[in-house]
Structure formats: C-alpha cells, structure tokens
N, C-alpha and C positions, 0 to 999 in steps of 0.2 A: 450407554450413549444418550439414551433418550431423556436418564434421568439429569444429567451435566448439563444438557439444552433447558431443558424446562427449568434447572437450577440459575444459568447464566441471565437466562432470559426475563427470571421473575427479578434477578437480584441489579439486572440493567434499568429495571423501571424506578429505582431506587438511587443510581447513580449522579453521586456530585459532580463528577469531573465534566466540564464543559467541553465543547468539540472544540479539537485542535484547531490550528489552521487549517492544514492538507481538509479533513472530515466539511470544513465550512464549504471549501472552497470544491470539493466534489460536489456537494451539496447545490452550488451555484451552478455547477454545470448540470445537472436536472434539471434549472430552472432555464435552460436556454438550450437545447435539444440540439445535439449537431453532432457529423460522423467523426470529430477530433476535437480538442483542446489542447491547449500552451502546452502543459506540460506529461500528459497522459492521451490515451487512447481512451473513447468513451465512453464502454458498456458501464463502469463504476456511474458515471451519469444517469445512467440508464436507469438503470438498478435502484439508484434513490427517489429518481424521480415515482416511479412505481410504487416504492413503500412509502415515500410521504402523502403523494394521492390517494390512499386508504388509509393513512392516519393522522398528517400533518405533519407541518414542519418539527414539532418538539422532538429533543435531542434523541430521544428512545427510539422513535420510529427511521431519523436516520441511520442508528449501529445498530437496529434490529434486524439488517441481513449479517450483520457479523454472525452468530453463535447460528443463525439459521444454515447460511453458503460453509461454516465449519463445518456441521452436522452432515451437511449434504457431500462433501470431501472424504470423511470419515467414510460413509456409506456405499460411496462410488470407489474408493478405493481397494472396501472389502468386494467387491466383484473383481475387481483388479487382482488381490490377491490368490482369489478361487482360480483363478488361471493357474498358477504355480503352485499352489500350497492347498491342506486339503481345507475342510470347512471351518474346523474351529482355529484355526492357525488362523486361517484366513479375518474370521471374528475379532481375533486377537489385535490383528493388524489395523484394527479400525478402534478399538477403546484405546491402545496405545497412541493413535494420530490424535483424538479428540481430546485427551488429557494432555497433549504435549503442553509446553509454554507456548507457543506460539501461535495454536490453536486456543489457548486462553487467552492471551494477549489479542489474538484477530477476532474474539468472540465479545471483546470490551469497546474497541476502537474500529471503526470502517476502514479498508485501505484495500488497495487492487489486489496486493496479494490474496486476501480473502476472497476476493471476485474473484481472479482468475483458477486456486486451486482446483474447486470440485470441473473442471471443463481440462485441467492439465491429469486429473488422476481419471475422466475419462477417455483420454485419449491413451491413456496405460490399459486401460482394459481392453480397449479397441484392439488397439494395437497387438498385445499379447492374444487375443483371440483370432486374428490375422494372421500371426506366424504359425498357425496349427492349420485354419480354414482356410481357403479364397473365399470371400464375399465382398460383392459389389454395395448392399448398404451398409455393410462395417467399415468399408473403407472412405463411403461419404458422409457417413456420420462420423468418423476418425476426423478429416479433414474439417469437419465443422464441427468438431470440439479443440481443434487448435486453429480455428481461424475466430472463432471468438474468445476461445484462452489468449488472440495477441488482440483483441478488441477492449481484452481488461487489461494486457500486462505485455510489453513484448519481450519482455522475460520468458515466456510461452515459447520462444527461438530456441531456446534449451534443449527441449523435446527433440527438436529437429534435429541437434547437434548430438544428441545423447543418443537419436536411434542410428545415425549414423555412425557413428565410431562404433556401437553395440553392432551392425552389419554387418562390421569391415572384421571385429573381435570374432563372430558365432554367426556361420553361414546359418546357423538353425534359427538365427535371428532376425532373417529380412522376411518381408513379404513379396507377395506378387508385385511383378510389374504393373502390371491391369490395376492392380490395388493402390498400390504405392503411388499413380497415373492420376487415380481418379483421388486418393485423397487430397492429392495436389491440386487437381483442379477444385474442389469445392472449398479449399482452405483459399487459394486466391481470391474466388465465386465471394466469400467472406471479407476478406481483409480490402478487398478492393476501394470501397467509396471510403476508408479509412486515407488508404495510398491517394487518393485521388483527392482528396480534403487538404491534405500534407501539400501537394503539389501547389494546389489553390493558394495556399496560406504559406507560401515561403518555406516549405519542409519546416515548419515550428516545430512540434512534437519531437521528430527527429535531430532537429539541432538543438532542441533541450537535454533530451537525451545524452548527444554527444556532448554537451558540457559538464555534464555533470560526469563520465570519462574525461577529466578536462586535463588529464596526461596528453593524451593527442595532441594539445593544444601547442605542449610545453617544449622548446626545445631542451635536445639535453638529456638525461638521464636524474632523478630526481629521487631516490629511493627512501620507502616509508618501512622499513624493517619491521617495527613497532606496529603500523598500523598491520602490517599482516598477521602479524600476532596472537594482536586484540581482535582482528575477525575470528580468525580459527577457536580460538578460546571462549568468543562470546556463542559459538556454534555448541560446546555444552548445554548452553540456557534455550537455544532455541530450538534445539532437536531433545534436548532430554541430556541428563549427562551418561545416563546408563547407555542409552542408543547411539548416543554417535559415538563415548567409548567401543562399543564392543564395533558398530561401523569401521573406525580405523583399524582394528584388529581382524576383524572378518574381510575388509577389501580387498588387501595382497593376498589372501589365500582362495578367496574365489576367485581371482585371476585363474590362478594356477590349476583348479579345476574342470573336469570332463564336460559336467551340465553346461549348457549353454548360458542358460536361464541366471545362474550369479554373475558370470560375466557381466549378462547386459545391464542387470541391474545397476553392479558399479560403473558404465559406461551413461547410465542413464541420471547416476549422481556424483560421480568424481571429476568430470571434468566439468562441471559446475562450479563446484564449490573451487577447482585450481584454479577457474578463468577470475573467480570473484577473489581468489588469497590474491591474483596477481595484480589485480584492479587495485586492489588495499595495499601493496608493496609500490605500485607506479603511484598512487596517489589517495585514494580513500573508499570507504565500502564500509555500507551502513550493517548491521547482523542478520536483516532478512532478505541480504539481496541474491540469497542461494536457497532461498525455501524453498524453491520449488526441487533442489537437492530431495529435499526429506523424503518427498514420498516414494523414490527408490531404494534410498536408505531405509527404506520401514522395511518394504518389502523385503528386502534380504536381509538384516537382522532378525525383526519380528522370530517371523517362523522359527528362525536358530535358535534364537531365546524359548520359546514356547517349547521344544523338542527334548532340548538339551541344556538346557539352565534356568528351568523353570522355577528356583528362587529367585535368580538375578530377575527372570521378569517380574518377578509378583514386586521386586524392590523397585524397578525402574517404575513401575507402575504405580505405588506409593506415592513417590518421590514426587512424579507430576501429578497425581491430585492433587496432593499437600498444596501446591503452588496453584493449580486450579480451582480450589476449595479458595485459595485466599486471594487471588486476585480482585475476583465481583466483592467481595468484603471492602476489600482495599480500597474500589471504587466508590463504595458507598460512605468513602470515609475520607474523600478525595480533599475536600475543605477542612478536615479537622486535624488528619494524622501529618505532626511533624517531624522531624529528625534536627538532630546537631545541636549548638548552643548559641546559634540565632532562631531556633525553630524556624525553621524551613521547609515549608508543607513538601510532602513526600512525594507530593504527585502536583508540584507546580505549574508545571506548564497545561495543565489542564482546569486552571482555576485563574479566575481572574480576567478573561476575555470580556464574558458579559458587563462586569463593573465600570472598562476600561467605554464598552462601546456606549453603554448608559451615559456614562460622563461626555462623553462626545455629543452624541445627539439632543441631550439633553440643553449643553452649551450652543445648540443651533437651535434650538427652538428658543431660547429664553432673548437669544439676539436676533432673531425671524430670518434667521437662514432657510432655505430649504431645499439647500446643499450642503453634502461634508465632500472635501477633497482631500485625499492623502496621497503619499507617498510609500508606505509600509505595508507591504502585502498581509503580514498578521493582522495590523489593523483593518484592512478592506476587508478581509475574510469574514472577522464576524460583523463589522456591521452591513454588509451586504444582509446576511442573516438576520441581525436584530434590524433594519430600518426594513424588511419587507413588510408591505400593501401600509407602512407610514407615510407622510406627506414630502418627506426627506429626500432628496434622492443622494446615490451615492458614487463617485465619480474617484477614478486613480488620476494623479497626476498627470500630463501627458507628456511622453517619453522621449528623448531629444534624437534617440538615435532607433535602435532596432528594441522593442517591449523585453524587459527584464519578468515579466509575469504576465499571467492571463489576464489582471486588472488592468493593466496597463494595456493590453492587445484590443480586448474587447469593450474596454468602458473609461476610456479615457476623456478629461473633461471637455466637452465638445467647444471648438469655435465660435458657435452659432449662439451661444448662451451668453447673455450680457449681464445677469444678475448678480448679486453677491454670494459668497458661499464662507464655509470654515476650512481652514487648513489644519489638519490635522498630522503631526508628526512626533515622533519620539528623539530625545537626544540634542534638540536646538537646532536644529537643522533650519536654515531659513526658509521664508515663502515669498518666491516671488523676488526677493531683494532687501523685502523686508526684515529685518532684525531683532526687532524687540515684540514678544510677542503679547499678543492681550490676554491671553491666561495661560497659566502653568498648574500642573497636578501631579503630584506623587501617588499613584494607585498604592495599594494594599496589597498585600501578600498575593504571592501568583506568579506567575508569567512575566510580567514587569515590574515585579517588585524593586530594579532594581537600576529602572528605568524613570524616565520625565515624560508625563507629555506634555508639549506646547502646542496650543492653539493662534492661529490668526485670523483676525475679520478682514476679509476682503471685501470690498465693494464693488469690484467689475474685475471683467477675466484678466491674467497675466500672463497668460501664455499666447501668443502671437498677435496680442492687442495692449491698448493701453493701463500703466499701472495705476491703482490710485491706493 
C-alpha cells in the first residue's frame, strides 16, 4: 500500500492533466470558508483549503489529498476487516481496495467521494466493533464519522440505510440502544450548522441534489433500460471485474447463510447499488454514484477469495495494478496521448482549460478591462483559479430566476459596479442584446476543442441598468 502511495504521489507531481471543472470549483470553495455550497456539502472545501495553505495553489497540492484520503480508506478499512476476518485476510482487504480503479482513479483527481470514504469505512469498524461491545466512545465517535462522512458526501445516508435493513436481516447485527442514541446525537451535534446553512440559503445543496434525481420532477413514467445497464456494467471497472464478479455470485448465497456477519455486509452494499441501478432506469447515474457499495463488497468477498480461491485473487489483484500502474503514466501523458483518426487526446477534458482562461484574460487586459463576466460554469471555474491575487476580477452573469451554479449564487456581477468588463461565452450566445461579437477563438485540442469562444466589450453594466 505504501509503495502505490509514494508511487501515485511522485508520478501526480509530473501530471498534465489540468483540473476539471468540479476539482476548480471545490478549490474555490476553500477560498471562501462556509458550513455549505451550491451543490455539495463542505468538508471537500475544507480539505483543500488546508492543503493548498501548506503548498499553494498549484494543481498537485490540490489532488494531493486524493492518493493520501485513498491510503488512509485502505487502512481504516483493514481494522474494519479485523472485526470479521482474521489478520492477513483482513491485510488482504486493504491492497485489494487501494489497487481498485476507483481508488486509482480518486488517487488522480479530487472529488467527495475520496473525502467522504476513509470516515464511511470508519464508521464500518465502529460499527462492527458495537455489535460485539456496548461502548459509549465507539458509539460517539461512530456518529462522528458519519456526520462528517455527510459533511463530504450525503451519499454517507447509505450507511444508515444499510445498517438498518442489516438489523432488521441479523438480530446479531444491531447495537445498543444507549449506542445506537448517542451515535445519533453526535451525528446531528455534526451535521447540524450544515442543516442550518441549507435552511439559511433556500435548502440549495439539497435542491441541487434533488435535481440531479430530476425523475422526481417528471410526470409520468420515463424508463432508461440502457442506462441501467451501463451502470451495472460500468461497476466491473469500478469495483474490479474479479470482485464484483464473484460479489454477484457470493450475495444470494450469503443471504442464505447462518453467520450474521455476510448478511449484513450484503445489506450494507446491495441495496446501494439497486437504489443507484433504479436511479439509472428512472433517469441517469453516473459509475461512482455507489462507491460507497464497495467497501462491503470487499469485505465479504475479499476474505472468500483469500481462503478459497486464492489464484482468482492473486489475478483480481494483477488485473488492478496493471490499471493502477497505468493510470498516473496516463496522466503524465495527458497532453500528448491521442486516440482515433482525428487524434483526439485520450484524456481531453482535462486539457485545455488553462489555454482557454489565458486567452480570456489576456483579451481583458490588452482592452483594460478588469473584469471577465460569463455565463459558463466550466469557464468561471478555472478562471476563478487562474485570475487569483491578478488585477482582473471575475464575475458570473447574473441569474434571472433561482442560480443554476455556485457562480452564479455567490459572485454574480454586482449592481453597484459601473465599469466595463468582457463577456465571455462559448457557442454565440449573445451579451446583453448584443450580437456581433468583438472577438472569436477556436482553442486547440482539449475540452473545447470542439467549441467557439466569443468575447464582448462592454462598457457599463447590462443587467438592471443601461446598455451601451
């Protein structure tokens, strides 16, 4: 494990690929401290804010808690294991989670899921240490590792729903009332100035959320066959194809079983992954929106593999280094490696931000702006990032009804401001009224390769004041 980390970690310092949007735009939420944001909960804020304070803004110090909060999942999980399994099973359990894909994947890129695991795989240990003891600080430190596992992710509700269906499955599976009591109080004790932010700010957080379930929305019945599909299938790549194969084959028959302990594990990853196939049949579901599946899933395969098919594991375990070994490569190769017969870099959408926001800002200094305004949340994300401590400031359009993004919520172009600025937008979109714009640009390969931008000069504001 140790050597995968120090490998991830030297071979990120080396990496092309530029930060997504989502990676910029956590990023900005560091730079502005608060118990919520538009469309997350804030410890990911937290989090970066911390590691760029001891290294800086550059891209490495933002995804340097990736492979770190991975390592530290891996390690809390093998205690997790030790509950049920003996030592080296339990071992086992932990180089298997740290090679998966999706533990390479979350060790390249920042995202909540990597925040919230190592705090949902401690409350697995808690937890399973609980149904053997009564203890009053396992059970407050249980609820404050799932009241900051929904401070990264409220995906962390999983937990809840998993130990309770595992209750209702294996009386050997609940804990104390006194336990159960107090976990609950210091998981509120947590989540609360979150709840209390939400209320402040029009439940945002939460009705982003709910949009993005935007079945709710729909009357009718709208069924996506295919995309449930392609969830289930793309869950090979992000569990391992050896582990969640032998998972679907080991879940119905640990039902059927005496021990408690496989029960709940499939109660603690099965009805995850069906609420997310059902989410992708009503309407869409991205492939990690069930990771937090996996780490029951390990648990109960793992050990079976380790016992009784210990070549399948030594192959499942291959299989994701191979992919582990090549990802950070891949990264560092982000601008060069193409595919297809237009050469189409492999890893597009992580290339090409910076060029785009260069050209932008660039175009406001050469005309003495010192404002950009846009519309396009990819575009504010990074130049939030690239116009930081410049003379530029940077401004979302402002929103005619209820904020479509955080830009728009928290930094929309103010009233009060009478100066000129640039509109920046992709696709012709107008500014203002305005039609014809003063400059146009085709970026280079990347992310908008395949896009326009158009600029406009404005010379005083156009939104609730005069055009010119």
């Amino acid at each position: 494990m140790a050597a995968l980390t120090i490998y991830r970690v030297v071979l990120l310092a080396f990496s092309t690929a530029e930060l997504f949007v989502d990676e910029s735009q956590y990023w900005q939420w560091g730079q502005e401290l608060a118990w919520g944001y538009y469309s997350k909960p804030p410890l990911i804020g937290w989090v970066l804010r911390a590691f760029t304070e001891l290294g800086g803004d550059g891209d490495f110090w933002i995804r340097l808690p990736g492979p770190l909060f991975q390592a530290a999942t891996a390690l809390v999980l093998m205690g997790a294991a030790r509950q049920i399994a003996d030592r080296r099973a339990a071992a086992m359990v932990a180089v298997i989670y740290v090679s998966l894909p999706v533990a390479a994947a979350g060790s390249l890129l920042v995202s909540t899921d990597t925040i919230l695991l190592p705090f949902f795989a401690g409350a697995f240990w808690l937890y399973l240490r609980l149904t053997r003891h009564r203890s009053a600080p396992a059970a407050v430190a249980l609820g404050l590792c799932l009241g900051v596992g929904m401070l990264a992710k409220y995906a962390a509700i999983y937990f809840v729903i998993g130990a309770g269906i595992g209750a209702a499955l294996a009386p050997q599976a609940r804990i104390a009332l006194r336990d159960a009591a107090l976990a609950a109080l210091a998981f509120l004790a947590v989540l609360a100035p979150n709840l209390i932010w939400n209320l402040q700010n029009d439940l945002m957080t939460f009705s982003h959320t709910a949009d993005n379930v935007d079945w709710v929305k729909r009357p009718g019945v709208h069924l996506n066959p295919a995309g449930a599909v392609e969830f289930l299938l793309a869950q090979f790549a992000v569990m391992g194809p050896i582990t969640f194969g032998a998972y679907l084959w080991l879940a119905p028959r640990a039902l059927a079983r005496a021990d408690w302990a496989p029960r709940w594990l499939v109660a603690m990853s099965l009805p995850t992954l069906l609420l997310v196939t059902l989410q992708a049949l009503l309407s869409k579901a991205y492939a990690n929106w069930a990771v937090t599946a996996c780490l029951g899933l390990l648990l109960l395969v793992v050990p079976v593999l380790w016992h009784r098919a210990r070549s399948l594991f030594w192959v499942a375990l291959a299989l994701n280094l191979a992919l582990s070994a090549f990802l950070p490569i891949a990264a560092t190769q982000a601008d060069r490696w193409a595919v297809g017969d237009h050469h189409r870099l492999l890893m597009r959408r992580y290339i090409g931000q910076g060029e785009m926001s260069s050209r932008i800002l660039e175009e406001a200094r050469a005309r003495g702006l010192s404002a950009v305004v846009s519309d396009d949340r990819h575009l504010l994300a990074d130049l939030f990032h690239k116009a930081k401590g410049s003379e530029i400031a940077i401004y979302a359009a402002p929103p005619a009804g209820r904020p479509e993004n955080f830009y728009a919520q928290r930094h929309p172009y103010p009233a009060t401001r009478q100066d000129g600025f640039l509109f920046a937008t992709l696709n012709g979109a107008s500014a203002c009224g305005k039609t014809l714009p003063d400059a146009t640009w085709r970026p280079g390969p990347g992310i908008y390769a395949d896009d326009t931008l158009y600029l406009y000069v404005r010379h005083a504001p156009c939104w609730g004041g005069a055009e010119k």
